[in-house]
PQR file of N, CA, C, O and H, with PARSE charges and radii, in Angstrom:
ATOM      1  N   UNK A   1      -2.774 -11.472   2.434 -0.4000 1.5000
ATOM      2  CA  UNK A   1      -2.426 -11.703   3.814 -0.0000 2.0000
ATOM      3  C   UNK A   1      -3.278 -10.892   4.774  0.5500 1.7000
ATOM      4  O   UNK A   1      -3.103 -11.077   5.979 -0.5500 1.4000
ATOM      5  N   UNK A   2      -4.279  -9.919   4.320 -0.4000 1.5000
ATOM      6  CA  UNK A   2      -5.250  -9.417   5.383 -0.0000 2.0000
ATOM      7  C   UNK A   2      -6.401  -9.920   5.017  0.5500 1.7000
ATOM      8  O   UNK A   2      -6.663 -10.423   3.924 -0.5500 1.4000
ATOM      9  H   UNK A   2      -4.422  -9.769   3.342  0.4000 1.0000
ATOM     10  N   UNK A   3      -7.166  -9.776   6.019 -0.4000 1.5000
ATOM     11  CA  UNK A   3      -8.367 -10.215   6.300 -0.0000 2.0000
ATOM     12  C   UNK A   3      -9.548  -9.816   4.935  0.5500 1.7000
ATOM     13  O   UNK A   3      -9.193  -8.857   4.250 -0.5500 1.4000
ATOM     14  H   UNK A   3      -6.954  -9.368   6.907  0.4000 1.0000
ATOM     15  N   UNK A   4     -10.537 -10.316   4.639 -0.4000 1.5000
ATOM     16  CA  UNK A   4     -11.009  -9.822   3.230 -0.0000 2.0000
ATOM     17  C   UNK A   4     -11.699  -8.628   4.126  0.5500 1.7000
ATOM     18  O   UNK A   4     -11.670  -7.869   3.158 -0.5500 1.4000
ATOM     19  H   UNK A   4     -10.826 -11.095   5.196  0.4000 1.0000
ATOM     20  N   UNK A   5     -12.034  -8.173   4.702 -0.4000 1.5000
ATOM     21  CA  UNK A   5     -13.034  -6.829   5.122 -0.0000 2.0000
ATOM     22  C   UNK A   5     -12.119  -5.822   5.079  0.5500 1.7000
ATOM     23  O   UNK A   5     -12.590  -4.713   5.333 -0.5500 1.4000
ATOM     24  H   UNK A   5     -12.058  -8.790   5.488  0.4000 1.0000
ATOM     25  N   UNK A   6     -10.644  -5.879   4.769 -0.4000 1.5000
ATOM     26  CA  UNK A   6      -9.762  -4.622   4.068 -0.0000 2.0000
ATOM     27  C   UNK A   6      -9.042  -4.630   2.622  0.5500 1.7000
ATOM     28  O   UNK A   6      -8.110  -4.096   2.021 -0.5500 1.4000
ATOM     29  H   UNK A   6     -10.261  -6.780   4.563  0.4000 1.0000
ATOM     30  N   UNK A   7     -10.008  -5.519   2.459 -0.4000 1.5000
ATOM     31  CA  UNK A   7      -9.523  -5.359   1.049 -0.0000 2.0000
ATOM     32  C   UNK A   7     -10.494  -3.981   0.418  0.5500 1.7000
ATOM     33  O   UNK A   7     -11.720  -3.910   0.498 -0.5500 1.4000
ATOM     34  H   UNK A   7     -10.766  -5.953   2.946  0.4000 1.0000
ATOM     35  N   UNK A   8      -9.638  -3.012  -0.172 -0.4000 1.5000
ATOM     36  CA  UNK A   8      -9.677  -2.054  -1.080 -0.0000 2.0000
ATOM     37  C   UNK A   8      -9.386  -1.775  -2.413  0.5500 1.7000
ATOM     38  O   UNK A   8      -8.477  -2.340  -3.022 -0.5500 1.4000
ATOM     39  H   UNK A   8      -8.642  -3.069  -0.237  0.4000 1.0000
ATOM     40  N   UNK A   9     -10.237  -0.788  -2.971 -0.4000 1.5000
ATOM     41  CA  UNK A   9     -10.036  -0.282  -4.198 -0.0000 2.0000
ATOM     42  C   UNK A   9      -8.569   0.266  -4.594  0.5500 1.7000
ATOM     43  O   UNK A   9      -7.933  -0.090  -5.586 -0.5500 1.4000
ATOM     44  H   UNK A   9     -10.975  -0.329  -2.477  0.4000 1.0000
ATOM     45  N   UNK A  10      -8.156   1.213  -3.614 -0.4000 1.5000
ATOM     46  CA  UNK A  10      -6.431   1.739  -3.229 -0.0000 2.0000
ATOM     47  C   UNK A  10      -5.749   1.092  -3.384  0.5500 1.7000
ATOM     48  O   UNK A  10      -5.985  -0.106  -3.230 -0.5500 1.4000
ATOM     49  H   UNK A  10      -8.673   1.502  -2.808  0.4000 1.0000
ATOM     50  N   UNK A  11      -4.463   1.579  -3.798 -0.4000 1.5000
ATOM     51  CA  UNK A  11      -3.513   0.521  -3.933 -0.0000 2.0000
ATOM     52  C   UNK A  11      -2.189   1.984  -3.946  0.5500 1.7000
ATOM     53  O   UNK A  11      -2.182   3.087  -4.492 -0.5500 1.4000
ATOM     54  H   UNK A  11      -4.271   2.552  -3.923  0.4000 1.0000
ATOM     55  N   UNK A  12      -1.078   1.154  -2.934 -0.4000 1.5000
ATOM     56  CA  UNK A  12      -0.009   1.813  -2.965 -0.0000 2.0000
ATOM     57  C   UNK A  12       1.478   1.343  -3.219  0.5500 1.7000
ATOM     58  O   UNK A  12       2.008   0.380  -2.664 -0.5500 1.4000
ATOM     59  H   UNK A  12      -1.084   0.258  -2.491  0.4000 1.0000
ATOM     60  N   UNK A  13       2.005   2.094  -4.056 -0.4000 1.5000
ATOM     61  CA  UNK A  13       3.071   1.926  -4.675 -0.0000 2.0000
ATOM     62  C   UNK A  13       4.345   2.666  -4.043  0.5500 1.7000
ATOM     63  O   UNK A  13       4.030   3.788  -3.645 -0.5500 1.4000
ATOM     64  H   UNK A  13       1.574   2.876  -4.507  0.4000 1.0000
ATOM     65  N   UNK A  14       5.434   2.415  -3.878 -0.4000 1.5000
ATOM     66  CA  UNK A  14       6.557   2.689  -3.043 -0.0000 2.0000
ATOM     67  C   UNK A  14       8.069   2.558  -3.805  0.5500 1.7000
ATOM     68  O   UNK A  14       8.854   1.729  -3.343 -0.5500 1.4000
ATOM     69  H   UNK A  14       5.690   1.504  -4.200  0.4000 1.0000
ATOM     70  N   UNK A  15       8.500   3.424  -5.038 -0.4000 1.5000
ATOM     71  CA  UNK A  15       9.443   3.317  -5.651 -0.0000 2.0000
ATOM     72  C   UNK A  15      10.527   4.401  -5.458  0.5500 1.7000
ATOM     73  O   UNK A  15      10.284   5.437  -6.078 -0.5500 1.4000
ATOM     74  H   UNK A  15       7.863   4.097  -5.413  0.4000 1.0000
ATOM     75  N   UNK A  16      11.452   4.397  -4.873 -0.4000 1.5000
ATOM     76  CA  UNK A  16      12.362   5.747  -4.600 -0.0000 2.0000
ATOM     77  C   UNK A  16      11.818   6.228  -3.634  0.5500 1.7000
ATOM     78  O   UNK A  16      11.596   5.776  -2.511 -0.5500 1.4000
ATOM     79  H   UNK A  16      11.649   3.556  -4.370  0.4000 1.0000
ATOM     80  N   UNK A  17      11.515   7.573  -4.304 -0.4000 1.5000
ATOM     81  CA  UNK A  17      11.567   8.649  -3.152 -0.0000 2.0000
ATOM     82  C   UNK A  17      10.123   9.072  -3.751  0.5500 1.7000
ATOM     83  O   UNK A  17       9.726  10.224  -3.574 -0.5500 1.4000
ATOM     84  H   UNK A  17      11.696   7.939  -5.217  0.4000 1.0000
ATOM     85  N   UNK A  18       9.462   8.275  -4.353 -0.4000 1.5000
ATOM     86  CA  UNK A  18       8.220   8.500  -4.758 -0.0000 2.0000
ATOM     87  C   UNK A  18       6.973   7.342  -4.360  0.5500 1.7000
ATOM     88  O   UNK A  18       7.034   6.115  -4.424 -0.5500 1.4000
ATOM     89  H   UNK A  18       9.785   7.339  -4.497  0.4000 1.0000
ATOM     90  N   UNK A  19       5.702   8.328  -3.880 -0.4000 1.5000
ATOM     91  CA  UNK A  19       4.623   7.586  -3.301 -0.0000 2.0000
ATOM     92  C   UNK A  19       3.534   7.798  -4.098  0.5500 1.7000
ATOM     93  O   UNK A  19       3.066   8.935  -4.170 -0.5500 1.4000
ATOM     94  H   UNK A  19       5.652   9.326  -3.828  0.4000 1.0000
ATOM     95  N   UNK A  20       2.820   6.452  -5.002 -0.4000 1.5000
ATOM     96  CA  UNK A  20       1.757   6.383  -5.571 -0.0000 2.0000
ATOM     97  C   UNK A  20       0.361   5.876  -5.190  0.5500 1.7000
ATOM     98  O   UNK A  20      -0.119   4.781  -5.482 -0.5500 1.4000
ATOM     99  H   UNK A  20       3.200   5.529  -4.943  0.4000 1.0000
ATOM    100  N   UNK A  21      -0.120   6.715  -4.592 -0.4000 1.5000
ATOM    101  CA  UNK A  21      -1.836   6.075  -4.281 -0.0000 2.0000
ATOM    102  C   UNK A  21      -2.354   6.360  -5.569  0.5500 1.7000
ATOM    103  O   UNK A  21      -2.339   7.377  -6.262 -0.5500 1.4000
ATOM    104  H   UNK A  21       0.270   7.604  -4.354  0.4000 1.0000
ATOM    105  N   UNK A  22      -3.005   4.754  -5.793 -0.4000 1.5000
ATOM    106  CA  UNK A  22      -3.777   4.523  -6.772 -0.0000 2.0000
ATOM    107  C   UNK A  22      -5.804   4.509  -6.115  0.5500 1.7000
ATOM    108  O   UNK A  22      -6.556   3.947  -5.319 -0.5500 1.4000
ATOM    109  H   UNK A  22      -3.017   3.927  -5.230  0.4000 1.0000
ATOM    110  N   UNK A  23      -5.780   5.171  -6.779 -0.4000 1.5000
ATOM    111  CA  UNK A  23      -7.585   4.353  -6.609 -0.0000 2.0000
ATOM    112  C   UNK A  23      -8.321   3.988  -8.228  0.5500 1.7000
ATOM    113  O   UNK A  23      -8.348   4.635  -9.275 -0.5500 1.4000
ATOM    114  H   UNK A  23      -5.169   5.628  -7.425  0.4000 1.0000
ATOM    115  N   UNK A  24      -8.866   2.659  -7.841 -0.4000 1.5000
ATOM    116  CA  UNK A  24      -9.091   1.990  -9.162 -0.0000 2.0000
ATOM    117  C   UNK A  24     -10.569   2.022  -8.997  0.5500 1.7000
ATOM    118  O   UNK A  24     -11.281   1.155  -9.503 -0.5500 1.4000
ATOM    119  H   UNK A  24      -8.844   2.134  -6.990  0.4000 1.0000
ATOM    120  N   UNK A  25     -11.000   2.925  -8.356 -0.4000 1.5000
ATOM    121  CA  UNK A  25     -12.783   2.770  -8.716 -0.0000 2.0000
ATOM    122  C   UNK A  25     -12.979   3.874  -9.483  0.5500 1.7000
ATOM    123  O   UNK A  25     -11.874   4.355  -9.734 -0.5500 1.4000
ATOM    124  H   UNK A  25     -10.422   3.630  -7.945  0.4000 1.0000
ATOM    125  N   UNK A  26     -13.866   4.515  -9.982 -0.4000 1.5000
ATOM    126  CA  UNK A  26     -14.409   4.751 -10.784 -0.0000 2.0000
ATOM    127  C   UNK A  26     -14.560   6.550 -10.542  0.5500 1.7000
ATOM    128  O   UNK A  26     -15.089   6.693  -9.440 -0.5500 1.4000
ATOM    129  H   UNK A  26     -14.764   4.124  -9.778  0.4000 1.0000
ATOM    130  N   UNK A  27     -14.320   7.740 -11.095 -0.4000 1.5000
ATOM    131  CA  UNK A  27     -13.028   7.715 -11.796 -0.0000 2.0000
ATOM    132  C   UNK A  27     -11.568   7.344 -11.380  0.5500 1.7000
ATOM    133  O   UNK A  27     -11.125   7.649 -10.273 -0.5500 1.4000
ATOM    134  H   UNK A  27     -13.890   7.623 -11.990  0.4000 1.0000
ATOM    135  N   UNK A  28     -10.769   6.604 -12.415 -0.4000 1.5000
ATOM    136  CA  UNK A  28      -9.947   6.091 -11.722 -0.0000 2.0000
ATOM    137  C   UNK A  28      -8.599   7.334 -11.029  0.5500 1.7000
ATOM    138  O   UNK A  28      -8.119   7.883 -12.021 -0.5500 1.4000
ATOM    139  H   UNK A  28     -11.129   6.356 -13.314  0.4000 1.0000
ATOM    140  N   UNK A  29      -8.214   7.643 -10.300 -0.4000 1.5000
ATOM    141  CA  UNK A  29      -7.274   8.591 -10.066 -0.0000 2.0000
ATOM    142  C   UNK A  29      -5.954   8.170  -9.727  0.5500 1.7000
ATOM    143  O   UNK A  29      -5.776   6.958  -9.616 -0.5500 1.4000
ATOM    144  H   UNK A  29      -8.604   7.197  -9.494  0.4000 1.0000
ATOM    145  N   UNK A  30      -4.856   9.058  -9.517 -0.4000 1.5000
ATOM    146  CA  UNK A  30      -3.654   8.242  -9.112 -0.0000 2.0000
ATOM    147  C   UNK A  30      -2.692   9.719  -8.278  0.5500 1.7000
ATOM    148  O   UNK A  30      -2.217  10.483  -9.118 -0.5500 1.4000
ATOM    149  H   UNK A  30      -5.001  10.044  -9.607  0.4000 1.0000
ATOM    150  N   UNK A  31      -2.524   9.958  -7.382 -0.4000 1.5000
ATOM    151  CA  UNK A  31      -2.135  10.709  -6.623 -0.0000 2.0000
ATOM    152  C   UNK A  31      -0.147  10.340  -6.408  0.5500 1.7000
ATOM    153  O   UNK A  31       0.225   9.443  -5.651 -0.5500 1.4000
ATOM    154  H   UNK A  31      -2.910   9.337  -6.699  0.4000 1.0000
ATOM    155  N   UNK A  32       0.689  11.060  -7.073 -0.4000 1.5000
ATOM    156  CA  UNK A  32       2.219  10.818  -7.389 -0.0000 2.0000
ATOM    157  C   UNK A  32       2.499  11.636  -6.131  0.5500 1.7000
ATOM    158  O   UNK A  32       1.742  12.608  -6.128 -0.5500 1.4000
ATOM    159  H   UNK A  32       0.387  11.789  -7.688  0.4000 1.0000
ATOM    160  N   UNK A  33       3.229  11.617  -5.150 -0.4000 1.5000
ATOM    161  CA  UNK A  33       4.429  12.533  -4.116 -0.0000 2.0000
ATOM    162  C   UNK A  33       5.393  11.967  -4.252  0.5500 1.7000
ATOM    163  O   UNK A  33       5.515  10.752  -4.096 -0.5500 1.4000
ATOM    164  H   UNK A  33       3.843  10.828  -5.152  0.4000 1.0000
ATOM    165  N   UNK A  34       6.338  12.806  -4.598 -0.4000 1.5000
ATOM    166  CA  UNK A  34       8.037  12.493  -4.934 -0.0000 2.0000
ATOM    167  C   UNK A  34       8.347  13.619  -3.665  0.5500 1.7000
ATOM    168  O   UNK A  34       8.441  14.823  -3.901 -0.5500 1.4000
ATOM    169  H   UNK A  34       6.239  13.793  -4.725  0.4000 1.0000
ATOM    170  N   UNK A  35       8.545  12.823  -1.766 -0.4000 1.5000
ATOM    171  CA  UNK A  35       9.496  13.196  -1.294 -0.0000 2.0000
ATOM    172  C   UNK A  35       9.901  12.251  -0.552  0.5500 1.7000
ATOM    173  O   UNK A  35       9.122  11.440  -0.049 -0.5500 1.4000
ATOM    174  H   UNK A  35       8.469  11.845  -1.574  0.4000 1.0000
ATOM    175  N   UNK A  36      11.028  12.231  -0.403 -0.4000 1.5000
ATOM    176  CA  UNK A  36      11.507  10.803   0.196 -0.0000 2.0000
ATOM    177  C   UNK A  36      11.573  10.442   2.045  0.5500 1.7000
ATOM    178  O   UNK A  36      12.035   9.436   2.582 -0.5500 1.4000
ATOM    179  H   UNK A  36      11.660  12.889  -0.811  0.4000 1.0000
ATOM    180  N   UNK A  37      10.942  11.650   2.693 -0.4000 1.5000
ATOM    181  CA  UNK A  37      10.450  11.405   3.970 -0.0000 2.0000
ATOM    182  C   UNK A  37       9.321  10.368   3.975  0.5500 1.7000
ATOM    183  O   UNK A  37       9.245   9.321   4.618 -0.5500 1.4000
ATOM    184  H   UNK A  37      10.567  12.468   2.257  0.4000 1.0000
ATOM    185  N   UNK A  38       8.169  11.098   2.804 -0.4000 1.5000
ATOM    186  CA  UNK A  38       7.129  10.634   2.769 -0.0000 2.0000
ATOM    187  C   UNK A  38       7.318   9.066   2.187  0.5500 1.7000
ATOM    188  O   UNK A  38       7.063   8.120   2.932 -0.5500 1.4000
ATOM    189  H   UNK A  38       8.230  11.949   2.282  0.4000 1.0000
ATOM    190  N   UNK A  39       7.716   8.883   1.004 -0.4000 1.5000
ATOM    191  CA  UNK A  39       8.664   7.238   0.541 -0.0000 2.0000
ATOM    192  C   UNK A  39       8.823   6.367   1.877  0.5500 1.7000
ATOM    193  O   UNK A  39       8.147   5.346   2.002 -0.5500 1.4000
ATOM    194  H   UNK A  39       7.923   9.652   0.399  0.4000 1.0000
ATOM    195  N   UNK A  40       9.382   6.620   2.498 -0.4000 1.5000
ATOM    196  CA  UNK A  40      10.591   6.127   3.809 -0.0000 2.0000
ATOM    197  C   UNK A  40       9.561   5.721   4.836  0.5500 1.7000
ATOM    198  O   UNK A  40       9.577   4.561   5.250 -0.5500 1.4000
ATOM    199  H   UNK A  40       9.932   7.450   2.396  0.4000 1.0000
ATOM    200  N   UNK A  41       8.447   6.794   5.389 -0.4000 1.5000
ATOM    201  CA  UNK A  41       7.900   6.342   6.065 -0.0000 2.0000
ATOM    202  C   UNK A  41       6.507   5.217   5.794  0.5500 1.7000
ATOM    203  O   UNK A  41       6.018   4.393   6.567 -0.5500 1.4000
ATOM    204  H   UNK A  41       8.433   7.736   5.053  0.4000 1.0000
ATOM    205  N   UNK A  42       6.017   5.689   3.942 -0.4000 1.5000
ATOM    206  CA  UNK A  42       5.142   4.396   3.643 -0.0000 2.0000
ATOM    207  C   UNK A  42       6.121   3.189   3.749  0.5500 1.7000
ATOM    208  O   UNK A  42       5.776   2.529   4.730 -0.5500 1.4000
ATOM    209  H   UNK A  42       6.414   6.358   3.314  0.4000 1.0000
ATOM    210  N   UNK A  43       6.808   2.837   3.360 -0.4000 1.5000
ATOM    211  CA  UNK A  43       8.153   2.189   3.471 -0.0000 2.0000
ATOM    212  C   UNK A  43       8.020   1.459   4.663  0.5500 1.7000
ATOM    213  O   UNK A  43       7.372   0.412   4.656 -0.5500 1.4000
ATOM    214  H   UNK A  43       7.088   3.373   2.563  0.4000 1.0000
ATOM    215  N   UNK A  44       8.624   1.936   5.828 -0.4000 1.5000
ATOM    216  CA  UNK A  44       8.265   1.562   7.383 -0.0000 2.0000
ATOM    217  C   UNK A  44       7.135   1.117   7.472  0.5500 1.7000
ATOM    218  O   UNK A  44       7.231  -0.098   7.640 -0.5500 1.4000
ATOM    219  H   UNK A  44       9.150   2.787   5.834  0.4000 1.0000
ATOM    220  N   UNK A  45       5.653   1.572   7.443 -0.4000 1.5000
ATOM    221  CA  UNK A  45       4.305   1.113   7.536 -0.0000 2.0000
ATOM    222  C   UNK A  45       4.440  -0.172   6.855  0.5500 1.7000
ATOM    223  O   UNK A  45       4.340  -1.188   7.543 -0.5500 1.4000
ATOM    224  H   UNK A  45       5.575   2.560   7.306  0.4000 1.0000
ATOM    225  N   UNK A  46       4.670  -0.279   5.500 -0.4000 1.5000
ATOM    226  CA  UNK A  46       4.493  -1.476   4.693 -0.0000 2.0000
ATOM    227  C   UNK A  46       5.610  -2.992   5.340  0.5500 1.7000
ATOM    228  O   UNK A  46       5.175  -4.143   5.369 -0.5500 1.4000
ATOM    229  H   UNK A  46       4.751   0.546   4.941  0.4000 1.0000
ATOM    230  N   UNK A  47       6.906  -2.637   5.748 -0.4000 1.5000
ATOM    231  CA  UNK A  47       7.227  -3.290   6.733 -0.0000 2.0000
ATOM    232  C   UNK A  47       6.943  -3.755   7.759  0.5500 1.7000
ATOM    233  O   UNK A  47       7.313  -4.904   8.006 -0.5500 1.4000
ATOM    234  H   UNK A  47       7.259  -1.702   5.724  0.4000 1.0000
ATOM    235  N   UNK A  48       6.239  -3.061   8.639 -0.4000 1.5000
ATOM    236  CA  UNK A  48       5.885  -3.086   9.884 -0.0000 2.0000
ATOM    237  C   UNK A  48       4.457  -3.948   9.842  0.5500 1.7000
ATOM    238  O   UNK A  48       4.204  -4.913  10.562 -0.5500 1.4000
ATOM    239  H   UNK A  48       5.939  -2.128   8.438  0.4000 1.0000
ATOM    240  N   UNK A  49       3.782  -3.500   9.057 -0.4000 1.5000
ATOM    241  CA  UNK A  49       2.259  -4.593   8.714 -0.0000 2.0000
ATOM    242  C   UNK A  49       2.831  -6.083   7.738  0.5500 1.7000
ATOM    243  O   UNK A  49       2.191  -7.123   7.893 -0.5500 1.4000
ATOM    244  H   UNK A  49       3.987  -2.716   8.472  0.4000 1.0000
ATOM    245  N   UNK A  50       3.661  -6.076   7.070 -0.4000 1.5000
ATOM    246  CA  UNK A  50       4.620  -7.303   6.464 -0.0000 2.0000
ATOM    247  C   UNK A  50       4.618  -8.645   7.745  0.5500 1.7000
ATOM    248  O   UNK A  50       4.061  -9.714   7.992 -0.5500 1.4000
ATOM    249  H   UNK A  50       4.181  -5.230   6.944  0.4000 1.0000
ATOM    250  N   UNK A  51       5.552  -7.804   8.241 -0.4000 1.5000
ATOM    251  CA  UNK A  51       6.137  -8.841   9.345 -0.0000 2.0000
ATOM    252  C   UNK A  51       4.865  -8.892  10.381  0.5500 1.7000
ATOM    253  O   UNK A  51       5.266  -9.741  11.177 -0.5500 1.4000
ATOM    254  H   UNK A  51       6.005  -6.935   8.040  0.4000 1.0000
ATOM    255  N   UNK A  52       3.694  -8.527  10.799 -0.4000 1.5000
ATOM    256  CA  UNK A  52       2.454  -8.936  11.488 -0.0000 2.0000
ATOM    257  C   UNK A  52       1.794  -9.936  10.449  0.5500 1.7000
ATOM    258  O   UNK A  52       1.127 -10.902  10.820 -0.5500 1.4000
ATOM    259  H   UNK A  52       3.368  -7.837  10.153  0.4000 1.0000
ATOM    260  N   UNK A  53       1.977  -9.701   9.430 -0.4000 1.5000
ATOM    261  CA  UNK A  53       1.089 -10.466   8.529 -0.0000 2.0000
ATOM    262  C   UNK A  53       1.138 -12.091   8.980  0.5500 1.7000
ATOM    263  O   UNK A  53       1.941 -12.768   9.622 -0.5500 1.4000
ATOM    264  H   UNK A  53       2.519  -8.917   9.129  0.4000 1.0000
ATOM    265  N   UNK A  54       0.060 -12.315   8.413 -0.4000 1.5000
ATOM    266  CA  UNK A  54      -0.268 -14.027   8.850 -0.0000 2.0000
ATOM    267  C   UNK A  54      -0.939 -14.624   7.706  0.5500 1.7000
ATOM    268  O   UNK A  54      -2.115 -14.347   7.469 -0.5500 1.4000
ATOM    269  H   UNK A  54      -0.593 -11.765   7.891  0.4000 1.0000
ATOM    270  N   UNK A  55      -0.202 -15.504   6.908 -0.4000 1.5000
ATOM    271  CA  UNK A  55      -0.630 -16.216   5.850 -0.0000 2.0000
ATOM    272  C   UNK A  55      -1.386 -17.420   6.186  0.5500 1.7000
ATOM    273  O   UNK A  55      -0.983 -18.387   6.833 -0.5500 1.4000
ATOM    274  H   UNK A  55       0.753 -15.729   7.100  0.4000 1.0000
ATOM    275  N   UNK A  56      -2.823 -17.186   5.530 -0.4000 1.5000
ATOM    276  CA  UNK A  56      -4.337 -17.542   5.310 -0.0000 2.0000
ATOM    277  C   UNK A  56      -3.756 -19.178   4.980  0.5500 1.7000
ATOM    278  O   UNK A  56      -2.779 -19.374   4.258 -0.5500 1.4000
ATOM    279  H   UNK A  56      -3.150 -16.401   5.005  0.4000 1.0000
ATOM    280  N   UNK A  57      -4.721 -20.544   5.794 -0.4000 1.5000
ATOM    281  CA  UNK A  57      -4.100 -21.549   5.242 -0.0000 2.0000
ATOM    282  C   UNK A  57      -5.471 -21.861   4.274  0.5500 1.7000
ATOM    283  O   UNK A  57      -6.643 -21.660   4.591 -0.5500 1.4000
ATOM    284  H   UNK A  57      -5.514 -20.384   6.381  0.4000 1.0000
ATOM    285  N   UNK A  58      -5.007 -22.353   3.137 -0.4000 1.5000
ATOM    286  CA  UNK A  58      -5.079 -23.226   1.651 -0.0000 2.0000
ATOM    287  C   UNK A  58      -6.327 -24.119   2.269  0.5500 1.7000
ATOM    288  O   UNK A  58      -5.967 -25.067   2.967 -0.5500 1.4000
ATOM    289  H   UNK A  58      -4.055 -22.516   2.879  0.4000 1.0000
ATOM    290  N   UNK A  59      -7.997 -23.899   2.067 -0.4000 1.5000
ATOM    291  CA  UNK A  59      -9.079 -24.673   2.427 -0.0000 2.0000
ATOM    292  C   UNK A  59      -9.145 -26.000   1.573  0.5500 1.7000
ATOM    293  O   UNK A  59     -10.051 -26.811   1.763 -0.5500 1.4000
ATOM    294  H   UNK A  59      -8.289 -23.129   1.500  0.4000 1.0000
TER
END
């Protein structure tokens, strides 16, 4: 649902009260925070860009 010029290597994960940035390039790393301010507010962001989103029509 975004534009291809943001598409990234990153990738974030949002389970509990825990926040996973992934990066899948090369070495691959993965950065874990377990606090649930931090959860809550990726949380909000990922909502908030959700509902702007605009689904790409089918060429």
């Amino acid at each position: 649902y975004l534009p291809r010029e943001f598409v990234t290597p990153i990738r974030t994960i949002i389970c509990n009260n825990k926040t996973y940035i992934i990066d899948f390039s090369e070495p691959k790393t993965t950065i874990i925070i377990e606090k649930e301010t931090i959860a809550s507010s990726y949380r909000e962001h990922f909502n908030m860009l959700w509902k702007l989103a605009k689904k790409e029509k089918a060429e």
